[in-house]
C-alpha angles and dihedrals in degrees: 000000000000123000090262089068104036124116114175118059144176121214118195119203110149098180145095134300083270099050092047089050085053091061110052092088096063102047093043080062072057101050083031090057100037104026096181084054109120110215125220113196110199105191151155126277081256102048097040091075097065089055102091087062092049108092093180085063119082098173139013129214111194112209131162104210117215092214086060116083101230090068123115114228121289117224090202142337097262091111083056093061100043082055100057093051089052090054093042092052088053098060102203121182103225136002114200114201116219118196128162109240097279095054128089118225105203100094091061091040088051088049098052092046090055082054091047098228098165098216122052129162134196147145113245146180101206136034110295091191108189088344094087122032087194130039147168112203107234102239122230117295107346106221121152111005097121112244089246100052089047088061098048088048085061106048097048085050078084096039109274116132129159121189086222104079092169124120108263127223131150118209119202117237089230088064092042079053094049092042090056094048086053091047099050082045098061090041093244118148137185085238088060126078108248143129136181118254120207108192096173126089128164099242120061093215081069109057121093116215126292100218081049102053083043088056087048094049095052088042087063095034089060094046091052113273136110130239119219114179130205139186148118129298082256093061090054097113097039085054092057102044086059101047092049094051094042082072086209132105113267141155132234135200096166106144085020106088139059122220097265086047093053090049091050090059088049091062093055093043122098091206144020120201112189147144103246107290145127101287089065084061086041092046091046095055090054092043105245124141122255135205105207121200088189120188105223098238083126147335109237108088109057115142110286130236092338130095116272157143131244112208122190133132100224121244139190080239101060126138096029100141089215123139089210115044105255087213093048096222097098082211093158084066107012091058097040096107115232080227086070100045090052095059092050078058101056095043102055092040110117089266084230089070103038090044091089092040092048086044090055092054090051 
């Protein structure tokens, strides 16, 4: 067995919606390259919801690892052990590990060894010794290389290529319908200047400041176009704290959309403006422009192959990889003025629908 002749395959990405975005187009070099291969996702809850939009991916197998931070506390490993039956009684060929560049692989390799499955892939930093048949060894540091590009490095370190190296997402027609009637409700047109604002992100070390996203919002709405917001249940509050203090009409679908809705109105949409999340990942595969107001934990996840601005304001900190700002100013985001953000805005707006609103300040 080599990696020429393997079928069925595991592939490991234990992360969130985004990082999984950030994948496909490495395992469609997979599908690309052995076209009979059948493609196990294992993922994360999280991950696990952008995966009926995924058609490289023929099964998903949904795991919160305890070594991932996101994890709620285990009581024991029994989980573990079931695991490692299931994957046994499965007999793939290969697994192939995808991390992003501050995570360590070896729980998952160990884990795959224990299954013996015969091929197994990864990038890592130490010495994997019998754990990984295939490696390629992390560079350091690993600073720029984009995350995409890192997975697709290390796919076609075995052979699989694809000449379509974009972000792949299909959207259903049913949510394409149900994007276009919330959108006639609402009264907004593709003749008319908006775009959709997301101000929520996982990590706290992300968001850029409410009061600021509400200064940048009152700063478009006076120049002509429309706000829509978006977000989770969960970003309910946050949404409404900006959009009071905005003092300017907006709309807001956040807790109203799936995932397959949301990328639907992405499609529609001229402009996305967003802390780095996962609906940048998800804006990029539909081909929709992104501002991006992007923390600089690290480098590696701008938005990929579309237009778009990344916003920061530098910092002596930068590149700390960190959820919660170690310094505990937030000044990457906190001193990025919304003045600025707008004029990204504007910039990277389709001209035909920022012609009127530039007219009006003349």
């Amino acid at each position: 067995m080599d990696w020429s002749t393997a079928r069925r395959i595991l592939c490991i990405r234990l992360d969130s919606l985004g990082d999984v975005l950030m994948t496909t187009p490495a395992m469609a070099a997979i599908k690309a390259t052995l076209p009979q291969s059948h493609l196990t996702l294992m993922t994360s809850e999280a991950g696990a919801t952008v995966v009926p939009q995924l058609p490289m991916v023929d099964d998903v197998w949904v795991y919160d690892a305890p070594w991932l931070k996101a994890t709620a506390p285990r009581l024991n490993s029994q989980p573990e052990y079931a695991l490692l039956e299931a994957l046994r009684s499965r007999q793939f060929d290969a697994a192939i590990i995808f991390t992003v560049y501050s995570q360590n692989p070896l729980p998952s390799a160990f884990m795959t060894y224990m299954a013996d499955i015969p091929l197994r892939l990864a990038h890592c930093r130490e010495n994997p010794y019998q754990l990984l048949t295939h490696t390629i060894r992390d560079p350091e540091p690993e600073l720029f290389r984009h995350e995409v590009q890192r997975q697709l490095d290390l796919v076609a370190s075995v052979g699989y290529h694809t000449p379509d190296q974009t972000l792949q997402l299909a959207v259903p027609i049913s949510a394409h319908r149900r994007s276009a009637d919330l959108l006639r409700t609402l009264d907004i047109t593709p003749e008319h200047p908006w775009i959709v604002v997301h101000p929520g992100a996982s990590a706290p070390s992300r968001r850029y400041p409410p009061e600021s996203f509400a200064e940048v919002a009152r700063s478009l709405v006076k120049r002509g176009i429309t706000v829509l917001f978006t977000g989770t249940e969960p970003e309910r509050a946050l949404v409404d704290r900006i959009r009071k203090q905005m003092k300017a009409p907006s709309h807001s679908l956040v807790g109203q959309l799936s995932l397959a809705e949301l990328a639907a109105l992405l499609t529609a949409a001229p402009l996305l403006l967003s802390n780095n999340t996962g609906p940048v990942h998800i804006a990029a595969a539909v081909n929709t422009p992104v501002v991006d107001i992007y923390a600089l934990t690290n480098l590696q996840h701008t938005p990929w192959q579309v237009p778009h601005r990344v916003l920061f304001h530098d910092v002596p900190c930068r590149l700390c990889y960190k959820s919660v700002c170690p310094e505990e100013h937030h000044n990457c985001l906190r001193l990025l003025a919304p003045q600025e953000v707008v004029q990204a805005v504007l910039a990277l707006m389709p001209a035909e629908l920022t012609q009127p609103a530039n007219k009006a300040l003349c």
